[in-house]
NUBA-222072 format. One line per 10 residues: number of its first residue (from 1); for each residue x, y, z of C-alpha. Coordinates in nm, 2 decimals. Example, Ala and Ser with C-alpha at 12.3 -4.5 7.8 and 13.67 -1.06 7.14 Angstrom:
REM NUBA-222072
1 = 1.23:-0.45:0.78; 1.37:-0.11:0.71 .
***
This chain:
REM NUBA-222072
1 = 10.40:9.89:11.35; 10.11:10.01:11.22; 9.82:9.75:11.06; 9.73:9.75:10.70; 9.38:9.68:10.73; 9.27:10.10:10.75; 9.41:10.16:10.44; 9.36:9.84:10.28; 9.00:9.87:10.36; 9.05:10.21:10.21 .
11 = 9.15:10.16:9.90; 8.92:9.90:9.84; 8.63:10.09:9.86; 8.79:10.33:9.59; 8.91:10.03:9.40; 8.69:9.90:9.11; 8.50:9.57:9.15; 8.64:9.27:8.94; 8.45:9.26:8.64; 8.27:8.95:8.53 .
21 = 8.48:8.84:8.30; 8.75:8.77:8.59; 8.49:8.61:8.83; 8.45:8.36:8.54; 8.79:8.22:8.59; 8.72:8.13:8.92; 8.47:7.87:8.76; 8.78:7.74:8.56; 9.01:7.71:8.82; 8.81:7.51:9.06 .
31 = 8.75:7.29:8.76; 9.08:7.21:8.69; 9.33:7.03:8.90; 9.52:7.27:9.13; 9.82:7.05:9.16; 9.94:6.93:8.84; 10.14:7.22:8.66; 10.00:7.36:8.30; 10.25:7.25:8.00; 10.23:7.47:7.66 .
41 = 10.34:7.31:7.35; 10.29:7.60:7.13; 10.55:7.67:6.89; 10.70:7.96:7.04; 10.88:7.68:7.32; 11.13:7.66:7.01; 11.24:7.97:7.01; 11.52:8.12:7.30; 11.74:8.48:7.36; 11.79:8.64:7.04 .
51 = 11.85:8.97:6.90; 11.63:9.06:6.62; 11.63:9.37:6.42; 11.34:9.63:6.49; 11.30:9.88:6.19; 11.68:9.92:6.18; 11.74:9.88:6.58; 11.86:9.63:6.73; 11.72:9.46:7.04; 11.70:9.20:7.23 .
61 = 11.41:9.00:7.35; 11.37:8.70:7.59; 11.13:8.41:7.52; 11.03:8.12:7.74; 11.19:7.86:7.55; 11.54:7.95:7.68; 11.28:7.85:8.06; 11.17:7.52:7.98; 10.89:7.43:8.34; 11.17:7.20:8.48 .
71 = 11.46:7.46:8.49; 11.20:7.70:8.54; 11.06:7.53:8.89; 11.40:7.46:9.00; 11.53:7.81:8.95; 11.24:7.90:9.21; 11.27:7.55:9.44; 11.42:7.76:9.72; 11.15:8.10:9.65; 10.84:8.15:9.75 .
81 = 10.61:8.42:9.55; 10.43:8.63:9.75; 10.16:8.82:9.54; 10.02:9.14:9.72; 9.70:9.19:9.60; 9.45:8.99:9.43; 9.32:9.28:9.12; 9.33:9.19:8.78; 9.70:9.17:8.77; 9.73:8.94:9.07 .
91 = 9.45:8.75:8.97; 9.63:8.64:8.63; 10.00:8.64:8.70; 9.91:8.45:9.04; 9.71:8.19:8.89; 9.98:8.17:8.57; 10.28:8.13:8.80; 10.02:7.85:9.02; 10.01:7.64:8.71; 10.36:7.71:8.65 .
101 = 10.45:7.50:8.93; 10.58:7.76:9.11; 10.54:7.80:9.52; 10.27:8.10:9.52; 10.10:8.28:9.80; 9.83:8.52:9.80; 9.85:8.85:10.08; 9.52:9.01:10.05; 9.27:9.22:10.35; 9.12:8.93:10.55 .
111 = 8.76:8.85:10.46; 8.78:9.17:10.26; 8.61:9.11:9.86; 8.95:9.02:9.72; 8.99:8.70:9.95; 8.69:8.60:9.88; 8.76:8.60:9.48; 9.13:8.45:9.58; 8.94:8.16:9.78; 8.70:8.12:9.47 .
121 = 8.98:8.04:9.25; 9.20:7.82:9.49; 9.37:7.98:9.72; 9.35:7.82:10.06; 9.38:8.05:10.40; 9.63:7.95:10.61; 9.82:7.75:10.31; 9.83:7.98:9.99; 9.58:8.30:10.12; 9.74:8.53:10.39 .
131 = 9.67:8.87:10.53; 9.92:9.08:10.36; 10.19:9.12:10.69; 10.22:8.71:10.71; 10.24:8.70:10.33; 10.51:8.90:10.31; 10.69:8.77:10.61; 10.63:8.43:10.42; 10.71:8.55:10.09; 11.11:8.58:9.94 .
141 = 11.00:8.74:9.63; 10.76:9.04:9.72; 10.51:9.07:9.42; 10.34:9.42:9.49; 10.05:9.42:9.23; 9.81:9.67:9.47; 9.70:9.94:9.25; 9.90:10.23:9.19; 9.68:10.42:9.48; 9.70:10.18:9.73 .
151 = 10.11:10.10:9.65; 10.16:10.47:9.81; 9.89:10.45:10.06; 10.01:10.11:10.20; 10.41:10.15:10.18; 10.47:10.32:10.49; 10.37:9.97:10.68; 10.47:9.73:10.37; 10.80:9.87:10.33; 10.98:9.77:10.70 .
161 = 10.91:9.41:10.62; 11.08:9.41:10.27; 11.43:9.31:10.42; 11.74:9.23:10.31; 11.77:8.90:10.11; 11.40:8.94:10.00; 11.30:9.05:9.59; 11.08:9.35:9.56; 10.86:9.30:9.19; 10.64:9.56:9.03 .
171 = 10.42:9.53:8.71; 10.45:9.93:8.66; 10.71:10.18:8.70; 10.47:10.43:8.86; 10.52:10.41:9.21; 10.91:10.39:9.21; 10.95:10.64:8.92; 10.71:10.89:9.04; 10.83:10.86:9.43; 10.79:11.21:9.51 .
181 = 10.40:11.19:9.53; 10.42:10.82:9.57; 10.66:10.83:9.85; 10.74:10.47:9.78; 11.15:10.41:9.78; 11.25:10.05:9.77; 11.49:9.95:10.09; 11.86:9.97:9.92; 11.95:9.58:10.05; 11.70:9.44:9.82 .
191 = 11.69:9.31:9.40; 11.38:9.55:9.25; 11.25:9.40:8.90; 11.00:9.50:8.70; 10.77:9.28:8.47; 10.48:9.47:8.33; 10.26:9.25:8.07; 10.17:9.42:7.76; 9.76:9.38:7.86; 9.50:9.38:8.12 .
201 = 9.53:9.06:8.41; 9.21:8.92:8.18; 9.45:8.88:7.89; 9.76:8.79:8.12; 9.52:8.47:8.20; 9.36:8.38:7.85; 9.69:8.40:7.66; 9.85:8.14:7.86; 9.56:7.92:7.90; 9.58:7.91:7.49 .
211 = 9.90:7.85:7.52; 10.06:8.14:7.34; 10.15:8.38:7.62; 10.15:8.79:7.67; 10.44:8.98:7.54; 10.58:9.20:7.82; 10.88:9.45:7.91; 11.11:9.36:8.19; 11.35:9.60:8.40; 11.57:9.65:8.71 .
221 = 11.59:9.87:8.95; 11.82:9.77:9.18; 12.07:9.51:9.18; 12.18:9.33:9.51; 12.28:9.01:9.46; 12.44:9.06:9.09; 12.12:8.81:8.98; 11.83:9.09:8.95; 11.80:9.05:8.55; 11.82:8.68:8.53 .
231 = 11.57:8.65:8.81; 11.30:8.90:8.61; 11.29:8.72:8.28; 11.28:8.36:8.48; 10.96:8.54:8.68; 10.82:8.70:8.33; 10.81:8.34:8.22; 10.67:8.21:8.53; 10.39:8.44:8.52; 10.30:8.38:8.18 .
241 = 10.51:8.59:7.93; 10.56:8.42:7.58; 10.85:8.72:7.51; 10.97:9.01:7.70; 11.22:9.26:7.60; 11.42:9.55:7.79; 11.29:9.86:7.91; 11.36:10.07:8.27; 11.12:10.16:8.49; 11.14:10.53:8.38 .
251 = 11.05:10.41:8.01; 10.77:10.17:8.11; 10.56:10.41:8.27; 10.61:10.68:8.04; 10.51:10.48:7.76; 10.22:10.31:7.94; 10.07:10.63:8.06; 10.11:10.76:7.74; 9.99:10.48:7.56; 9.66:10.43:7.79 .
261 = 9.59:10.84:7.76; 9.66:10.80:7.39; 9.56:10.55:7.12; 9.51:10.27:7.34; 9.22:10.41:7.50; 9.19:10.82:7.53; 9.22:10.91:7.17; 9.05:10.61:7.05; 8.73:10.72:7.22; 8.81:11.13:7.12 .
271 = 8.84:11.02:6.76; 8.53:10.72:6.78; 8.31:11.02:6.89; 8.43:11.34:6.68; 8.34:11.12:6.34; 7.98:10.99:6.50; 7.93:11.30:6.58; 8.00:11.45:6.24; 7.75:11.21:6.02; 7.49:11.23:6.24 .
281 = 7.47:11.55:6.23; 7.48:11.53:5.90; 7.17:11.30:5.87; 7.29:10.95:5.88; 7.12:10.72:6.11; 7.27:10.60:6.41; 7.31:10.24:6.28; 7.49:10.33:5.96; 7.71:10.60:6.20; 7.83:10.35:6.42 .
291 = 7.89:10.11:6.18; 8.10:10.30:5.93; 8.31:10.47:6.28; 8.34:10.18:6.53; 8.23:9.85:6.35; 8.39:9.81:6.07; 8.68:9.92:6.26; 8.68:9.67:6.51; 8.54:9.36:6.34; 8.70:9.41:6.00 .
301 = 8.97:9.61:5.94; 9.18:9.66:6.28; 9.25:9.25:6.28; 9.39:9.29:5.96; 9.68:9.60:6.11; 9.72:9.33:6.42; 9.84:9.03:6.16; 10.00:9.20:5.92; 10.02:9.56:5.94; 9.87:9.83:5.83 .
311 = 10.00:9.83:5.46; 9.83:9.48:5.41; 9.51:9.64:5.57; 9.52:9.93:5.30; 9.57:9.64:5.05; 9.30:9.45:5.14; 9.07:9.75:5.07; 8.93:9.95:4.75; 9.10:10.18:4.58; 8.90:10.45:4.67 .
321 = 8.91:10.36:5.03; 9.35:10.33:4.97; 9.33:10.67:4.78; 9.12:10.85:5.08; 9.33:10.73:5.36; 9.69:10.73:5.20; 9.55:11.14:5.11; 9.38:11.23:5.49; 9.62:11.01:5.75; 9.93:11.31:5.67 .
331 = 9.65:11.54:5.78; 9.56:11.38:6.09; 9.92:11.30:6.18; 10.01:11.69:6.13; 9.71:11.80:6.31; 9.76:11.53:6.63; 10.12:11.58:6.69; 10.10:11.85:6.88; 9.86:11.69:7.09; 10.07:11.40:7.16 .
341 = 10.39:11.60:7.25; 10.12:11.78:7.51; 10.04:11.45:7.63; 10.39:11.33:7.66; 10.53:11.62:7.88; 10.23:11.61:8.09; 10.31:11.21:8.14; 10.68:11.29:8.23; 10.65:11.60:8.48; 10.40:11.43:8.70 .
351 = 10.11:11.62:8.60; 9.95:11.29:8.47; 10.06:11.10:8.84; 9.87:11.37:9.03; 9.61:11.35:8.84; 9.52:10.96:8.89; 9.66:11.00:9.28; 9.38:11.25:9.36; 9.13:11.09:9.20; 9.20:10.74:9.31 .
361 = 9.25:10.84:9.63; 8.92:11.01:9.70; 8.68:10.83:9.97; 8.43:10.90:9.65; 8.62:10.69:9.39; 8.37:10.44:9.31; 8.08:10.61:9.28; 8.29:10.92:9.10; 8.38:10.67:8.87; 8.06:10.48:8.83 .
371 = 7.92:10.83:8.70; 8.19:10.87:8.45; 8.16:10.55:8.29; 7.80:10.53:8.29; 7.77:10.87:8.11; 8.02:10.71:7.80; 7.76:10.40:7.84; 7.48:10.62:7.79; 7.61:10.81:7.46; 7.44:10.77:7.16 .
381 = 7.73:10.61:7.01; 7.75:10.31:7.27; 7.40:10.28:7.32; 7.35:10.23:6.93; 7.65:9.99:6.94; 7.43:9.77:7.23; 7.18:9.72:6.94; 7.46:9.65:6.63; 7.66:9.38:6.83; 7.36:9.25:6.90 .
391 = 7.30:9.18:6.55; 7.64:9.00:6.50; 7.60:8.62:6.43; 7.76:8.51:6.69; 7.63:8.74:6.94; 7.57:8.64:7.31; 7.32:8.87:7.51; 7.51:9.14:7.73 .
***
């Protein structure tokens, strides 16, 4: 059998380095106590399984108080979660499902940049940190949370020692939906589940150390033992979900794609530009440009849609500011439609999967990347927004 460490060691030289925000945890968790498990008592624990009405469908969503940490920890007693990959993902869900209780162990390259972040938060070789092969060996429930790149790149050695009786776990549809360029095909002897947390490993980890928990969509792929379902919501728990509900793999990378390309991230930065753009080249300063596109946006009126919508945001404004955007949003809904549809079908015929393949895959990623990044860091628009967040009164320096 061929050894993981070439490609390992591959992808993570393409792979991005842990930002500083996730080193910082490793601060915390040598801090606190590594043994006793982490109990919430936010308010959510009260609620269980329930189906609740979304704009006229009905659905169903999980929440962790139907797995209270006792029944949750003996579900698992007999399991042992074996975490492949230690990125932002694994970072988070590993260290949620540690406090949890539950019997986690880290499979990572040996000595390579990720075991030495694992080791910084806790993880002990030879007890909890393993080279990936002895991990899995070790592991009953695989917990594949390599990046999409490195899924494909690695499964032609992972995928002989996923046997039968084991659980195969993903956090994204991509590589089992898009298995044509991925090549990745789960063994047929083994449950396949799906939790993918609604937000980045950071906010996996800072959700459930407030005690409120990420919301997150859970699916299955295949199921063995009759038990596949029951066994993804208890692990959405364990990891750190406050609520899950039902999707398939199929319809969780669709809409993440989508989502990430769209107004989550791609047309968020598209639309931040095109109206800096427009007043400064109609004479307004970069201060008052910036302010009137990105801050107000994201320090006054964008926490107002996340609490109570966007009707209450539109009340909570002027009635010339209601009048405008009630008058221009039809506009820019009829003018961005088409663009979305684009979007979609290029999401769902693998044109978007490509895409990220060849670029993640190049020997070049990093410093292809680096470039890209740096050049949105050096637009006017950011680099004026450096100085404005500065001003804020509870700025720290960046």
């Amino acid at each position: 059998m061929a050894s993981l460490t070439a490609p390992l060691r591959a992808a993570a030289r393409r792979a991005p380095r842990a930002a500083l925000t996730t080193r910082s945890f490793s601060v915390a968790a040598r801090a606190a106590p590594k043994a006793r498990p982490v109990v919430h008592t936010h308010k959510q624990q009260t609620r269980g399984i329930k189906t609740l009405d979304f704009a006229g469908t009905k659905e169903v969503v999980y929440e962790r108080s139907d797995w209270p940490l006792a029944k949750l920890q003996d579900y698992f007693k007999n399991d042992t979660l074996a975490l492949i990959g230690y990125g932002s993902q694994g970072h988070g869900q590993g260290l949620n499902a540690r406090d949890n209780g539950l019997n986690v162990i880290v499979g990572v390259r040996k000595d390579g940049e990720s075991w030495k972040q694992a080791m910084a938060d806790g993880w002990v070789p030879g007890e909890t940190l393993f080279p990936i092969e002895e991990a899995i060996n070790k592991g009953t429930i695989i917990m594949n949370l390599l990046s999409d790149a490195a899924q494909s790149q690695t499964w032609p050695t992972i995928a002989p020692l996923i046997t039968k009786g084991k659980t195969l776990y993903f956090s994204h549809g991509f590589s089992v939906v898009y298995k044509d360029d991925t090549h990745v095909i789960p063994p047929p002897d083994v449950d396949v589940v799906l939790v993918a947390p609604k937000g980045s490993g950071v906010t996996v980890r800072t959700l459930f150390k407030e005690g409120r928990g990420i919301n997150s969509s859970v699916a299955v792929f295949q199921d063995v033992t009759g038990k596949a379902k029951e066994k993804a919501i208890a692990l959405g728990v364990g990891i750190g979900s406050g609520y899950m509900y039902d999707t398939t793999f199929e319809k969780e990378v669709y809409s993440d794609l989508y989502g990430e390309r769209g107004v989550l991230m791609g047309a968020i930065q598209g639309l931040f530009l095109a109206q800096y753009q427009v007043l400064r080249k109609n004479g307004h300063t970069p201060s008052e440009a910036f302010n009137e596109t990105v801050e107000e946006a994201t320090q006054s009126l964008y926490p107002l849609i996340g609490a109570k919508g966007m009707d209450y945001m539109y009340g909570a404004c002027s009635t010339t500011a209601r009048r405008g955007a009630l008058d221009w949003a039809p506009i820019f809904e009829k003018a961005n439609v088409p663009i979305f549809e684009q979007l979609y079908e290029s999401v769902k015929n693998g044109t978007e999967t490509r895409k990220s393949l060849e670029f993640n895959g190049r020997s070049t990623y990093r410093q292809d990347l680096a470039k890209e990044l740096e050049e949105i860091n050096n637009q006017e628009i950011w680099r004026a927004g450096k100085t404005v967040r500065s001003l804020r009164p509870d700025t720290k320096s960046e």
